[in-house]
C-alpha positions in Angstrom: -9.4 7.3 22.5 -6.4 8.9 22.4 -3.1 7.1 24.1 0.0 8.0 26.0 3.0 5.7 24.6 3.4 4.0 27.4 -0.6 3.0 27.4 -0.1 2.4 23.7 2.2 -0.3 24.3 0.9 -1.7 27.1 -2.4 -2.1 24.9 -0.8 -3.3 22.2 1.1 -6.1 24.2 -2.4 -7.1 25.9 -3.6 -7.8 22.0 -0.9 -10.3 21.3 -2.7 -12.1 24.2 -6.4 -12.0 22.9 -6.5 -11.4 18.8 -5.5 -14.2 17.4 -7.9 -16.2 19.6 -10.8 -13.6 18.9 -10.5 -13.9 15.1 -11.1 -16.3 12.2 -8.7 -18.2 10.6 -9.4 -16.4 7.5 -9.1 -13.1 9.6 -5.8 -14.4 11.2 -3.7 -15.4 7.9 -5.0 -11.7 6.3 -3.6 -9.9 9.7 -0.3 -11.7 9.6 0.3 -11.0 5.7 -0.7 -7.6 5.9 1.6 -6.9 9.1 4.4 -8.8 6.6 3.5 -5.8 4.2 4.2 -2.8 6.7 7.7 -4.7 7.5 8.6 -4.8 4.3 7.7 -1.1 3.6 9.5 -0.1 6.6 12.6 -2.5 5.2 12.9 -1.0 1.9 12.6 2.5 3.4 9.4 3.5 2.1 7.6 4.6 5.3 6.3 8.0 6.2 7.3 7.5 10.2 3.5 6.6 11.8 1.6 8.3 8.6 0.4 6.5 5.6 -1.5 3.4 5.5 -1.9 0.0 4.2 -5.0 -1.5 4.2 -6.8 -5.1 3.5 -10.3 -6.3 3.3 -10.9 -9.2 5.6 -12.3 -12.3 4.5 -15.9 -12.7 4.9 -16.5 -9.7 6.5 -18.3 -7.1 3.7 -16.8 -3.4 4.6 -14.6 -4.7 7.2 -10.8 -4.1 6.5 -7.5 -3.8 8.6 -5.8 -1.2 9.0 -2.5 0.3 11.4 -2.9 1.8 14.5 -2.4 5.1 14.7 1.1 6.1 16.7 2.8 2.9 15.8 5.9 2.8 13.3 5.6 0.3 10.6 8.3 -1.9 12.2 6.3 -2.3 15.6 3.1 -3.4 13.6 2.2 -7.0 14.3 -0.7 -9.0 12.8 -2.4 -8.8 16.5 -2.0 -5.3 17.0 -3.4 -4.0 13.4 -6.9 -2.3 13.8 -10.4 -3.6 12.6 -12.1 -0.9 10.9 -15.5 0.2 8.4 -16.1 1.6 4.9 -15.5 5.2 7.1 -12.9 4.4 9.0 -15.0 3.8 12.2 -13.6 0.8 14.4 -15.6 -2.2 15.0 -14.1 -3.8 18.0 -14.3 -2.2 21.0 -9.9 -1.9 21.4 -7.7 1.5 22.5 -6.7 2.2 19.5 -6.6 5.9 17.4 -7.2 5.3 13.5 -6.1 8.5 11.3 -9.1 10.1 10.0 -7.4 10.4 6.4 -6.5 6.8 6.2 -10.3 6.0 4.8 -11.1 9.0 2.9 -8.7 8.0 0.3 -8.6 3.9 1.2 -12.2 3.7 2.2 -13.1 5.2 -1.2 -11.1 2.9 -2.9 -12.1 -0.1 -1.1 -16.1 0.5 -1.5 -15.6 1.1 -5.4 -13.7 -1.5 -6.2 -14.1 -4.9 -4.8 -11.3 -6.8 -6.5 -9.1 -4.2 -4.2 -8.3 -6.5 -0.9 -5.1 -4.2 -0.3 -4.8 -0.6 -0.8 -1.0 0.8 -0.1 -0.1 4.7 -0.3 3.3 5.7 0.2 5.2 8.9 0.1 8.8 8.2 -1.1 11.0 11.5 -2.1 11.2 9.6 -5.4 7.5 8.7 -6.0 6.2 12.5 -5.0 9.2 14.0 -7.5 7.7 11.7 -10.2 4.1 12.7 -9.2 4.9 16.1 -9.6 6.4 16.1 -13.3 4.0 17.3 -16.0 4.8 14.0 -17.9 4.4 11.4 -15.3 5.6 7.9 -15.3 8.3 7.9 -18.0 8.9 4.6 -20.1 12.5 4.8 -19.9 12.7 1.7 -17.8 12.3 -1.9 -17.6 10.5 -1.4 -14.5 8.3 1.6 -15.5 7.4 -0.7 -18.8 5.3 -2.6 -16.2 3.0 0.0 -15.7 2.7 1.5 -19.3 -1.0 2.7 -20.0 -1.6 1.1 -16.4 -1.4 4.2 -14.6 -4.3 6.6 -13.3 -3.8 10.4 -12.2 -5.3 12.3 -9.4 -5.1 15.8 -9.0 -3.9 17.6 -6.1 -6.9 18.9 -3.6 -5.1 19.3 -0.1 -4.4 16.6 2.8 -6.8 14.1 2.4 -9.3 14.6 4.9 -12.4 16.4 2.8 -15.1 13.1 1.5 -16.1 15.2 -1.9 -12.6 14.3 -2.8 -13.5 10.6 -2.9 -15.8 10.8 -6.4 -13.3 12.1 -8.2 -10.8 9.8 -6.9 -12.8 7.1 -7.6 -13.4 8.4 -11.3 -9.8 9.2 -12.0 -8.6 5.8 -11.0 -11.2 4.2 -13.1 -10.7 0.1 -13.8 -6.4 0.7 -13.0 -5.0 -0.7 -10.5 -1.6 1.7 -9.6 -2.4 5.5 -9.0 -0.2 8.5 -8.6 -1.7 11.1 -6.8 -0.1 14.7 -8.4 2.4 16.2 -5.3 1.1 13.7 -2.6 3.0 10.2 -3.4 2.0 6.9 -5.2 -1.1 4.4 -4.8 -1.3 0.8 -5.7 -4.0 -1.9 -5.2 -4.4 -5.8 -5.3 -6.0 -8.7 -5.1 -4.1 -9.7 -2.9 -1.8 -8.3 0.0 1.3 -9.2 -2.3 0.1 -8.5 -4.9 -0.2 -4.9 -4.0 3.2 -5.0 -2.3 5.3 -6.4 -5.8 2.9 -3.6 -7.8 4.0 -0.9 -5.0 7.8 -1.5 -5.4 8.2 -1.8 -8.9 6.4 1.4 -9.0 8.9 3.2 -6.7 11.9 1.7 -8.6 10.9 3.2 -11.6 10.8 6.3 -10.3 13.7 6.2 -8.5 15.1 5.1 -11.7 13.5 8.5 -13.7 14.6 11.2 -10.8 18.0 9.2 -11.5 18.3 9.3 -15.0 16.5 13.0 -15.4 19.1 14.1 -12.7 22.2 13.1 -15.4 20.4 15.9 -18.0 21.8 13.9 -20.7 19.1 13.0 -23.5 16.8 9.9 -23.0 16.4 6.9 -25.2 12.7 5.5 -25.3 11.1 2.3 -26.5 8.4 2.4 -29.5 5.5 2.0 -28.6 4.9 -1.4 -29.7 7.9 -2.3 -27.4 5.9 -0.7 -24.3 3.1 -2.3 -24.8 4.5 -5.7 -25.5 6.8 -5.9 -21.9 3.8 -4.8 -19.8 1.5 -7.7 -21.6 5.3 -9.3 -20.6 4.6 -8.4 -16.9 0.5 -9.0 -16.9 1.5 -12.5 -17.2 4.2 -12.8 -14.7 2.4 -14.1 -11.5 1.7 -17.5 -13.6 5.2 -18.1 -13.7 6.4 -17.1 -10.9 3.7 -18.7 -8.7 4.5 -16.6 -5.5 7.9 -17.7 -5.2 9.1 -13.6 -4.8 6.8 -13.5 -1.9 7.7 -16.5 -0.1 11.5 -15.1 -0.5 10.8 -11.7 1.1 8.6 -14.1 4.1 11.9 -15.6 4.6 14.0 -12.3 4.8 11.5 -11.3 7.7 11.7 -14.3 9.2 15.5 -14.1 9.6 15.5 -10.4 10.6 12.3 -10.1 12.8 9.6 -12.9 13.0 7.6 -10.3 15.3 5.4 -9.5 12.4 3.6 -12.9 13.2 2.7 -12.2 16.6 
């Protein structure tokens, strides 16, 4: 069904009414931290207006996941107003909502193929498509890029992401990675968790904010042997032990001072 903004809205505010009530508690802490996740992408400026996704299996629900609907910026998406959708992007619940065809041909894909993927996020920075279109790739000429040294899969360009044959090559080019960049289109990172995928997801787009940055000074780069590269990301594999969540509960807080709405 296709909505007039005024009908989106007033559909949208009738959900904050009846989701959270309609869901399980299982259901209702995944909505919440996944609507945390478009804030936070639309804080740090990483948002393609109302296109791009983010999207997160629900708990107990097999080829069930959540996913934005279509029309809303990510700063107007709430945990109550994020869409219930299947392995094709088809919607479960019976709700007036558009989903973008191209969100699951690329996240549904991933999703089915990987089941230790609970969140799938796609962006498409200025920084992250520049990287994605240099022959070399992710350079290691960063602290930040270190993190993802031989952790990065490629994907060739095929076109706007609407056509399913793409999705078996997708699939093979990712392989067992975790943090894809898709050649001219943007970057791609999953996780186990919502969080998880978020940390992965900013790193990612530092790094190459960091390389359009540093290749931009045309002034020759130093790089780390490869022992060195290797050792930090073992460094960073091993982070989430120590750190126990506490960068997640920190950006929580930031939304909670700036716009709690997220909850809702």
């Amino acid at each position: 069904m296709s909505l007039s903004n005024d009908h989106l809205l007033e559909a949208l505010a009738q959900s904050r009414r009846t989701t959270q009530a309609g869901c399980s508690a299982a259901e209702w802490e995944m909505r919440v931290e996944l609507a945390a996740c478009y804030r936070l992408i639309a804080h740090f400026r990483m948002t393609d207006w109302i296109y791009n996704h983010i999207s997160a299996a629900i708990p107990g629900e097999p080829d069930h996941y959540l996913v934005n609907a279509f029309g809303l910026m990510y700063e107007e998406v709430s945990a109550s107003n994020l869409v219930k959708v299947d392995i094709q992007g088809r919607l479960v619940d019976d709700v007036p909502y558009d989903v973008n065809p191209a969100a699951f041909v690329i996240h549904g894909a991933l999703h089915q193929a990987r089941p230790d993927a609970v969140c799938v996020l796609h962006t498409h920075t200025a920084a992250g498509v520049a990287v994605s279109t240099q022959v070399e790739g992710l350079l290691p000429i960063s602290q930040h890029a270190l993190r993802f040294h031989d952790r990065v899969a490629y994907h060739a360009f095929e076109g706007i992401a609407l056509d399913l044959d793409e999705q078996r090559r997708l699939i093979e080019d990712v392989g067992d990675k975790k943090v894809l960049i898709l050649r001219n289109h943007g970057l791609l990172t999953m996780g186990t968790s919502v969080s998880n995928a978020f940390k992965e997801m900013f790193f990612l787009e530092r790094a190459c904010q960091i390389q359009v940055a540093a290749l931009a000074g045309n002034r020759p780069l130093t790089l780390p042997s490869a022992d060195t590269c290797e050792h930090t990301a073992r460094q960073f594999d091993n982070d989430a032990s120590f750190l126990q969540g506490r960068d997640w509960r920190a950006l929580l807080r930031l939304l909670d001072r700036t716009d709690p709405s997220y909850k809702q």
